[in-house]
N, C-alpha and C positions, 0 to 999 in steps of 0.2 A: 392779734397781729397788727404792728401798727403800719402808719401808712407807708413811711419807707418801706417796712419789710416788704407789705403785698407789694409793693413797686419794681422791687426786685425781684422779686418769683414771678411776676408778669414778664418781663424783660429777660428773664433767665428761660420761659418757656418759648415766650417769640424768639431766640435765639434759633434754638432747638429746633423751629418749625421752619419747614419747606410747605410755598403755599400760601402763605399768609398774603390778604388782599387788605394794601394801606390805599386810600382812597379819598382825594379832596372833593369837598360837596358841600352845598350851601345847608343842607339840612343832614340830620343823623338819625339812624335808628338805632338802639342799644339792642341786641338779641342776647339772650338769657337763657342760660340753661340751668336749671333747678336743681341741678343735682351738680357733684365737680368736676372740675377739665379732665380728668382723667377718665371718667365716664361719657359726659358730654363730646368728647372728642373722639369716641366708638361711634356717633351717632351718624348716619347718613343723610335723614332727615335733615337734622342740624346743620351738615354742611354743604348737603344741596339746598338750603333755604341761604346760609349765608355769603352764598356764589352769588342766588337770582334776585337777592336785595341788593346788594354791591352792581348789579348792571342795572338798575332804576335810575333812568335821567334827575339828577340833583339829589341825590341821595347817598349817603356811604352807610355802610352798616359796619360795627365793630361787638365784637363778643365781648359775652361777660359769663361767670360761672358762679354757681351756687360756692363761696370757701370750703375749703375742707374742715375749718375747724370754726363754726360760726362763733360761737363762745368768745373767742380770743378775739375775731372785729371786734365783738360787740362791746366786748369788755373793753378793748382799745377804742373805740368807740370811730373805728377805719370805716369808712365808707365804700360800698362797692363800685366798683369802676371796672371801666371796659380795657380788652386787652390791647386794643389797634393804636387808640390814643391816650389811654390810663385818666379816662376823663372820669368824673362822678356820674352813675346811671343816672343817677337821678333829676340828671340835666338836662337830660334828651327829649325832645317834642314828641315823641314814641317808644316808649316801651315794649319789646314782643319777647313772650315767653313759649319756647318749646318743651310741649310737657307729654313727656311719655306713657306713664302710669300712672294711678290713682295715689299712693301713695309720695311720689312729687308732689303734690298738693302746700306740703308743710315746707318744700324746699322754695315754693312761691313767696310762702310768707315771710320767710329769713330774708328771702331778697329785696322783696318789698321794704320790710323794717331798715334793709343795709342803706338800702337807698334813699331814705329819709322820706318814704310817704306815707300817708294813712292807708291802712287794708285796705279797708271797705271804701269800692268806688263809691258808694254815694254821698263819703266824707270828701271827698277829692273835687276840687273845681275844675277850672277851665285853665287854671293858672299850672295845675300837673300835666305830667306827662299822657298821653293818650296811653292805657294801659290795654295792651293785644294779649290775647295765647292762643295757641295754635298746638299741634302735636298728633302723635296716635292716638294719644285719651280720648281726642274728640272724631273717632271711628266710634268709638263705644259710647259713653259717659260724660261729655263734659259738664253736666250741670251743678255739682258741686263748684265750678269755676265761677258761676253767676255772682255770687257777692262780692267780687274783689277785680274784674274786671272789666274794661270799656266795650271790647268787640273778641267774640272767637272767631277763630276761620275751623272753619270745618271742614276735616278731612283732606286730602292733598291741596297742597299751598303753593304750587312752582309759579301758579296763574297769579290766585288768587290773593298772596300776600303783597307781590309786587302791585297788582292792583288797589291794593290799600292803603301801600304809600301814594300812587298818583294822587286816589281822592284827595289823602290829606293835604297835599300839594295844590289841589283845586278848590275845596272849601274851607279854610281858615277857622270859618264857624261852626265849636265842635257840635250842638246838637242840630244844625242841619245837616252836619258831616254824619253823626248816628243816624237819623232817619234816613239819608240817602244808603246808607251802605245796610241797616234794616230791608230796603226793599231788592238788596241785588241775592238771588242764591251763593251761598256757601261763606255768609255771612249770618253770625246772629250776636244780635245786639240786645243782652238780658233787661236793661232800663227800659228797652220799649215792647220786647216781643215777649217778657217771662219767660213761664218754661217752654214753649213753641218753637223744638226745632225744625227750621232746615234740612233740604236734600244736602247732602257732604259733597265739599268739591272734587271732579275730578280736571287731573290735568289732561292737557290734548297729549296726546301718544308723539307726538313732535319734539314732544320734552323731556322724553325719556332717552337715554336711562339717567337717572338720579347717581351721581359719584363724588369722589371725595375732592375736595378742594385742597386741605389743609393735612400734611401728614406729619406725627410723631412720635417720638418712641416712648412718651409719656401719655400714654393711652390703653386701654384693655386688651388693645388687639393690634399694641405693638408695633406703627409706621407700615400699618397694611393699608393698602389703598381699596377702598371699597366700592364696587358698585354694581348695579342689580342687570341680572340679564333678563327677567320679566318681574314684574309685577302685577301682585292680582293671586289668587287662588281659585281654583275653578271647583274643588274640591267641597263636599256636602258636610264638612265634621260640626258637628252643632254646638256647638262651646265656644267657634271659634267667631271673632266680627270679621277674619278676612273672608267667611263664606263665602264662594261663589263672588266674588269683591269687584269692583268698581270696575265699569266699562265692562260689564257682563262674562268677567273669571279671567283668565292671565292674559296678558298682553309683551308680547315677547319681542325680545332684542335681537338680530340680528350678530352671528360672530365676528363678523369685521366690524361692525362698528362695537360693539363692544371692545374687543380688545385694541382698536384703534386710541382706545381714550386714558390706557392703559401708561401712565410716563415712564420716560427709559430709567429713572429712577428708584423705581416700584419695587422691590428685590418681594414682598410680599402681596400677593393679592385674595382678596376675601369677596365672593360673589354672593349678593343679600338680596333676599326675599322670601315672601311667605312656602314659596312651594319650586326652590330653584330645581329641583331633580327629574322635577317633570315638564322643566323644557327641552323639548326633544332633542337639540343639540348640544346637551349636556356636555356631554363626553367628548366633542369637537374643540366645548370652550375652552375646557379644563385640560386637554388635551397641548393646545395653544398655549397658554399659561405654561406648563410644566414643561412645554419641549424651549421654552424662552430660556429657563432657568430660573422660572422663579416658584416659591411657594404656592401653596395655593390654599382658601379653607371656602365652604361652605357651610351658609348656618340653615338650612333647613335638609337635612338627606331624611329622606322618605326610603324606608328597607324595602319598601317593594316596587324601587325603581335602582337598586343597589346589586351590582352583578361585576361579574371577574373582571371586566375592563375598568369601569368606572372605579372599584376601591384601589385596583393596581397604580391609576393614575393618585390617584388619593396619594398612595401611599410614596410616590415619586415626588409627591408633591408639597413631602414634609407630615405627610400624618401619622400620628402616633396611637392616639386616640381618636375612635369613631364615636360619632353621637347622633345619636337618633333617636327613636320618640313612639310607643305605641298609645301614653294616655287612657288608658280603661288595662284595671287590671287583670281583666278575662275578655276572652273572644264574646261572650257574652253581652259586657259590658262594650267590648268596642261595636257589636253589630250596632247596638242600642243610639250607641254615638255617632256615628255611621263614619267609625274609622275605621280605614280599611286593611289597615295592617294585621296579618295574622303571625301565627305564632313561627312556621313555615317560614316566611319572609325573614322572620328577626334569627333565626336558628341557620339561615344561608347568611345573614350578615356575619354573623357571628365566625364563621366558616370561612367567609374571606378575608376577615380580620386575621385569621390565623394562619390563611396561606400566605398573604403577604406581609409579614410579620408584622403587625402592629401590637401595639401592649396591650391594648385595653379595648371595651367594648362599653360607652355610658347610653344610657339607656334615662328616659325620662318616663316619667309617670305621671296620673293622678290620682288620689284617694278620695273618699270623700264624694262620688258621683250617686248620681240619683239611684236607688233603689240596690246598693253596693250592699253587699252583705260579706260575712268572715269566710264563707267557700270562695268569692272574688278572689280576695287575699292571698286564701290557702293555694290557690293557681297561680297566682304571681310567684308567688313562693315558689313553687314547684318544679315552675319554669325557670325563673331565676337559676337554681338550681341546676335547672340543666344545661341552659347558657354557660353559667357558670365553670362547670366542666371544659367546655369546646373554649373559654378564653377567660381572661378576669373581666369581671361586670363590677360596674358602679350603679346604683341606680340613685339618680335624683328625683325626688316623692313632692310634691307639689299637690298643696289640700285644693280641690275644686272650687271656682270662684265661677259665679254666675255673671258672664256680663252682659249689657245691654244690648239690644239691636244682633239678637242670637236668638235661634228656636231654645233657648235654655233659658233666656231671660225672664227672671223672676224666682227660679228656683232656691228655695231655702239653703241656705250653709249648712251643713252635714252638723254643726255644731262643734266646739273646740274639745268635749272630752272625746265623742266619737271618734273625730280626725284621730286625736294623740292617741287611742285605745287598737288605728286601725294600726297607724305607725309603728306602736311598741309591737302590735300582733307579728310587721315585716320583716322591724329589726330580728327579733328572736328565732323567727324561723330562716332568716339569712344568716344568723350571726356565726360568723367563725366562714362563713363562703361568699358573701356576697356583700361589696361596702354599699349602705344606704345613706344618701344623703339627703335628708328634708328641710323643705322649708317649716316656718313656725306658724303652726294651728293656729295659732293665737292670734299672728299680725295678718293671717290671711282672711281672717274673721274681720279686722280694720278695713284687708281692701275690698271685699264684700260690703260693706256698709257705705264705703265709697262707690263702688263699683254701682248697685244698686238706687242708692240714694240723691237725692233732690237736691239744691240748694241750702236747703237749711243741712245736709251732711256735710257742706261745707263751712259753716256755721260753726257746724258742733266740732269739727275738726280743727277749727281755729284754738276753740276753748281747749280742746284737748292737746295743743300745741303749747299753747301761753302758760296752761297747768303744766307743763313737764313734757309731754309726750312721752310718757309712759302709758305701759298695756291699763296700768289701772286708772291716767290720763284719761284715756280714750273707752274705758268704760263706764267712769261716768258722764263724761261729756254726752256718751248714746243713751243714756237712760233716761228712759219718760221721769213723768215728776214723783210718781208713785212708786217710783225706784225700780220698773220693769227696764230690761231693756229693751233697745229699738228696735220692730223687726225680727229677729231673730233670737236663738238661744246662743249665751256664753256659754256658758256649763254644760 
């Protein structure tokens, strides 16, 4: 794409947008989102950080987004730039990247190359940009982030990012500005600390709730306005890094102020967090919402907080499809993981879906869990089945990834023919009743190795970037010199 073009797809999306924060300031910060506007701009995070950097005295912050078609910059050889003032990223005294998942990793480096700088911070002088990330990754995992940039912030940032502009503002000198900000928590600076992290930051409860800034209809979820009525999970599931989560399990919003923050604009609204169904005044918020006239979606329903009122609101509320989530494909397996959804719970879901007419009923899973065997399966099956009867089910199949900072942490990958041997056992025994939809064994075995892995996995994720990024990329890029792989089995 050359540079008019991105000039105009920028300008054509700012049209679009309601929200947008233009902003004069002596200094800039570029925010980066590693993956594209169309994604990036589902994110809450992303736009509750690009609010509380826009109110930093001398400061304007403006977005930038991974292209959707790297290939065509690069080959036009377009430079990435920001959407506020269509300036070059790579001009700005700070660079901050928000990075969701392990596999964004690779959308860091396209941005980086767009931008015209060297990867590897320790190619990078004083004369670049100050290179930040921040994001959920660094709830779990960021240590593959160590060889490519200046400072992470760890864990919530509503504090702590604007806090790292002042520094920059106050110390000039970037490695007294490293060691100073090395010794504050929810900071870590890999040049001076290694691998040694930090407690993750939490924000003061004063700053909550996190919502959307910027809404459009060139986005996942459509010109919904989003924002969380708690944050936090209080919940024991052991797979999971919101365990039991920051500030000792949810931290909850009040309904007027929530829906106070709601603009008259909003025709859609989407209530986000790790465990929204089990804030007691669920059915109050949602309730509000729907009696406005507007839409309404939830991304985490929990079936055993799911009852005649709450789906009926749902279903006024624009829903068609219900999704929710048992994760262990036998009661077995969920005792194990200590999810507490039984079979009961999802069989009354399923029941409400059908009294208040909705189509569908998707259902999330995982395969692939510790000590999983083909009787698991054969019960998923089963049940599926008889879900299946009471309404149409989808189920989305998701191989087991062990991540850090989890009573699961450490757990081997179930392996790529296992996974695909458990998948083909599901499809066949749903086939013709129940749609399965899986993610890939294969790439879920990449973000294990991310997920799990040091700094040097981000290393080897580079090679495996710059060779292709292909599966056969990135399997040699993990393999020891003796041609083993890393860690774990491919096969």
């Amino acid at each position: 794409m050359s540079w008019f073009a991105h000039k105009e797809q920028i300008r054509a999306r700012l049209e679009a947008e309601t929200g947008t924060i233009r902003r004069e300031a002596d200094a800039r910060v570029a925010l980066v989102y590693p993956s594209p506007y169309h994604v990036a701009m589902s994110s809450l995070g992303f736009q509750a950080i690009y609010r509380a950097l826009n109110r930093v005295e001398g400061w304007a912050c403006e977005r930038s987004f991974l292209p959707d078609d790297v290939a065509a910059f690069t080959k036009a050889k377009t430079p990435l730039l920001t959407y506020e003032g269509e300036s070059p990223v790579g001009r700005f005294p700070v660079i901050a990247f928000s990075v969701a998942y392990e596999l964004e990793l690779t959308g860091l480096f396209d941005c980086l190359q767009l931008a015209g700088l060297p990867l590897f911070a320790e190619e990078r002088s004083d004369a670049h940009p100050l290179v930040v990330a921040g994001g959920p990754l660094t709830f779990s995992n960021p240590l593959p982030l160590a060889p490519f940039v200046d400072v992470v912030v760890l864990g919530e940032a509503e504090e702590l990012a604007p806090a790292l502009l002042r520094a920059v503002t106050a110390e000039p000198d970037r490695a007294k500005l490293l060691a100073a900000l090395a010794e504050q928590p929810g900071f870590w600076i890999p040049s001076i600390q290694g691998d040694r992290l930090g407690p993750i930051g939490q924000a003061d409860d004063a700053l909550l709730p996190a919502h959307s800034q910027v809404l459009t209809a060139e986005t996942e979820l459509r010109s919904m306005f989003l924002v969380e009525p708690e944050r936090g999970c209080s919940r024991g599931c052991t797979y999971c890094v919101m365990r039991r989560s920051t500030n000792g399990g949810m931290r909850l919003v009040a309904p007027d102020t929530l829906v106070a923050l709601i603009p008259e604009h909003a025709r859609r609204v989407g209530l986000v967090g790790a465990a929204v169904t089990d804030h007691p005044k669920i059915r109050e918020i949602v309730r509000r919402i729907v009696d406005s006239g507007r839409e309404v979606g939830i991304s985490s329903l929990r079936a055993d907080r799911l009852d005649d009122e709450l789906v009926g609101l749902l279903a006024r509320g624009g829903y068609r499809t219900l999704t929710t989530a048992s994760d262990g494909a036998s009661e077995r397996l969920r005792v194990a993981i200590e999810r507490k959804t039984k079979e009961k719970h999802l069989l009354r879901a399923a029941e409400l879906c059908r009294t208040h007419g909705l189509r569908t009923l998707k259902l999330y899973e995982m395969v692939g869990l510790p000590d999983e065997t083909d009787d698991d399966i054969d019960e998923l099956i089963r049940f599926a089945r008889e879900v299946a009867r009471i309404i149409p089910l989808a189920l989305g199949v998701a191989p087991f990834v062990a991540k850090r900072n989890t009573p699961l942490d450490g757990v081997p990958y179930a392996g790529i023919r296992e996974v695909e041997a458990r998948l083909d056992r599901l499809r066949d025994g749903l086939k013709g009743a129940v749609e399965v939809r899986p993610t890939s064994a294969r790439w879920a075995w990449v973000e294990y190795l991310l997920a799990q892995g040091g700094p040097e996995a981000g290393r080897r994720a580079l090679a495996a970037h710059r060779a292709g990024g292909t599966f056969a990329a990135w399997k040699r890029a993990f393999a020891d010199g003796d041609g083993r792989r890393t860690q774990l089995r491919v096969v």
